[in-house]
N, C-alpha and C positions, 0 to 999 in steps of 0.2 A: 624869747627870753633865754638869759645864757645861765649857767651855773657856774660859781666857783670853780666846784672839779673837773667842771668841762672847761673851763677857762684856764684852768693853771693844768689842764694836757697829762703829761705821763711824773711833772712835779710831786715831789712829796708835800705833808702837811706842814715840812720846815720849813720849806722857801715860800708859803704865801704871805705874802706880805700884807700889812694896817692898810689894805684894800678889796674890797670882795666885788666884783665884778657887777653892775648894774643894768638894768633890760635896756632902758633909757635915761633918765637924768636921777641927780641926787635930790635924796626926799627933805621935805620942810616942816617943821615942827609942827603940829595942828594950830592952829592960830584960835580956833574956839576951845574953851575951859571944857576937860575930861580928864579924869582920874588916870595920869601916866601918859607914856609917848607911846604911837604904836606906829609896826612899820611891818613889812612885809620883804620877805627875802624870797625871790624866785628861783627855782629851780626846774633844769628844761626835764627831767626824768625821773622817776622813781629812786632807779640804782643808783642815781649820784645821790641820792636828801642823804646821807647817814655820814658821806665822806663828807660833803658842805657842811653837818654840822659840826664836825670835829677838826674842821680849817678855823670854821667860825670861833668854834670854844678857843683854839689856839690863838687866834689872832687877838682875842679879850684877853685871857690871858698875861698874852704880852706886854697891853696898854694896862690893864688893871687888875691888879692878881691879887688874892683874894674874896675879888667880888661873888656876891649870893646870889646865884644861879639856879632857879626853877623851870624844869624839862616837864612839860606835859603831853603826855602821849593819853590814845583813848582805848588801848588793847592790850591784854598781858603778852602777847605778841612781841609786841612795837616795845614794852617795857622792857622785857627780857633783852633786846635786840639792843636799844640804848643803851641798857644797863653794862653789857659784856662792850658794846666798842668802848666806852667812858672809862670804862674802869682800868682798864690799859693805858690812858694818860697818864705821865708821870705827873703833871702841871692842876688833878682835881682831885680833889677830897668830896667824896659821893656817898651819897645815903638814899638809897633806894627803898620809896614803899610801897613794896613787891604788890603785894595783894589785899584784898579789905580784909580778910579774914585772916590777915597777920595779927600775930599773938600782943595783947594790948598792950605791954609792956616794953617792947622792942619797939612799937608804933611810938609809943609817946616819948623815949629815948632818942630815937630818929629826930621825931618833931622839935623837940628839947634843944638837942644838939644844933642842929640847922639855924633855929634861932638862936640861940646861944653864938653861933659863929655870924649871926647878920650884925647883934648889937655888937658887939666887937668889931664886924668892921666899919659900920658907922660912924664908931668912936674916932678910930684909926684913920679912917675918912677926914673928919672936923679937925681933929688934932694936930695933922697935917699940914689941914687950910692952904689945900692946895689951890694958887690962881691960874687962871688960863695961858698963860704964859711963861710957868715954870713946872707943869702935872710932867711929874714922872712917866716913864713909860711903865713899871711896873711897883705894886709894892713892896713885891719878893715873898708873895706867901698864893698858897695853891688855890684855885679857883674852889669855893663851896659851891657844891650842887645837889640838889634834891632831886630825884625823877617820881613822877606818880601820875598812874591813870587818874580818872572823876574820880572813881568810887575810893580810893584812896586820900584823896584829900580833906585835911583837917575839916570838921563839922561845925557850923556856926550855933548850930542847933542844938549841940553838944557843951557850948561852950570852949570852943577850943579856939586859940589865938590864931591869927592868921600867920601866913608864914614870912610874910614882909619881906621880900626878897628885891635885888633891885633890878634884876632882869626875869620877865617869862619869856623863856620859848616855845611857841605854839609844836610841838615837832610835829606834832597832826593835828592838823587845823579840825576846831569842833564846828560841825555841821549847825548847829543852833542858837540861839542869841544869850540863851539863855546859859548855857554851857560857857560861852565864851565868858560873862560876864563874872560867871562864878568864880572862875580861875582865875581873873583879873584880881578881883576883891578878896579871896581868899588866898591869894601866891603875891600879889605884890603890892609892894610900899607906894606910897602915895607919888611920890613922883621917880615912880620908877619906869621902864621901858618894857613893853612889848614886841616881841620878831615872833610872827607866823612865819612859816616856812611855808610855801607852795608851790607844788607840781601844779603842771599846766592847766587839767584840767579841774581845779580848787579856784579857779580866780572869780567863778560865776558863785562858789558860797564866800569866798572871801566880800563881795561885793557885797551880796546878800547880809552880810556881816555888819558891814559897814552901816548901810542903808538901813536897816532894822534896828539898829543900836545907837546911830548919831554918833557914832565914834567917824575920826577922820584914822586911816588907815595908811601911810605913807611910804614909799618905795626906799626901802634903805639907802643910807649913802653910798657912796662908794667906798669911803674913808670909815671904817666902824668907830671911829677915837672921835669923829665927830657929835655920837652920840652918847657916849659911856660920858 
């Protein structure tokens, strides 16, 4: 399986191009009825996943700027680690929630805002009425992004809205069915899109994933504009 940054060699994240390099063929829509598209993005190593994401974020970006964008990591770690490369894009407007026992009022402000900039581009979306053969490459406004472990994420149980975003990034794929699904249903809008990212050896829970859940799991395109 090849990565991105091992693909595009000693290149910066300006010259990759509305193509991100594929193990083998382009993936296909799930053909049976599930909540969203889901697709997985290989990666051959560790130390490339964090440069792949931030080709990835650039190349959306590109083709759809503005779009709401939800990063799930499962460690304050990994959170920290996303938070600081992200935020150094000039091209994303980020709202990070840091930790569960951030101060409730900054939480629900974060939450607020995030949605607050999904209905908007929604709006901005329809209004458009863009067809398949005249979508812009860009809308000219910064990627929104949210990052948050589990335990950060809005509470159903709380009554709190989901965050309806239209892409999740798995950035660390969750080991359980039950994890995955939560972040599905609580991060994204109904026919929105999933990319796990996975190093090598995640393809035997990614499967597990798949097979436990009846979700069809599909190898990203080559072409990301394919699917946004």
């Amino acid at each position: 399986m090849r990565s991105p940054a091992a693909a595009a060699g000693a290149s910066s994240g300006a010259d990759f191009p509305d193509a991100l390099p594929s193990p083998t063929s382009p993936a296909t829509t799930p053909s049976h009825p599930s909540p969203g598209r889901h697709y997985y993005l290989a990666v051959d190593r560790t130390q490339f996943k964090m440069r792949t994401l931030l080709e990835l974020l650039g190349v959306v970006a590109d083709r759809r700027g503005g779009l709401p964008i939800a990063i799930c990591v499962s460690s304050r770690d990994e959170l920290d680690a996303v938070c600081a490369a992200v935020a150094n894009l000039p091209f994303v407007s980020m709202s990070p929630l840091q930790y569960s026992d951030q101060a409730e009022a900054e939480r629900a402000s974060i939450l607020e805002k995030f949605r607050q900039e999904t209905i908007q581009w929604n709006q901005t979306s329809k209004a458009t009425d863009i067809s398949e053969s005249s979508k812009p490459d860009s809308m000219g406004t910064k990627l929104s992004i949210i990052v948050a472990t589990d335990a950060c994420l809005p509470l159903s149980a709380m009554a709190e809205a989901p965050l309806m975003a239209r892409v999740l990034i798995n950035y660390e794929l969750p080991t359980k069915k039950e994890a995955y699904l939560r972040r599905m249903s609580i991060c994204l809008a109904a026919d929105g899109i999933v990319i796990n990212m996975v190093v090598g050896g995640e393809v035997a829970i990614l499967k597990a994933l798949e097979e436990n859940s009846g979700l069809l799991i599909a190898e990203m395109p080559i072409h990301v504009s394919e699917i946004l």
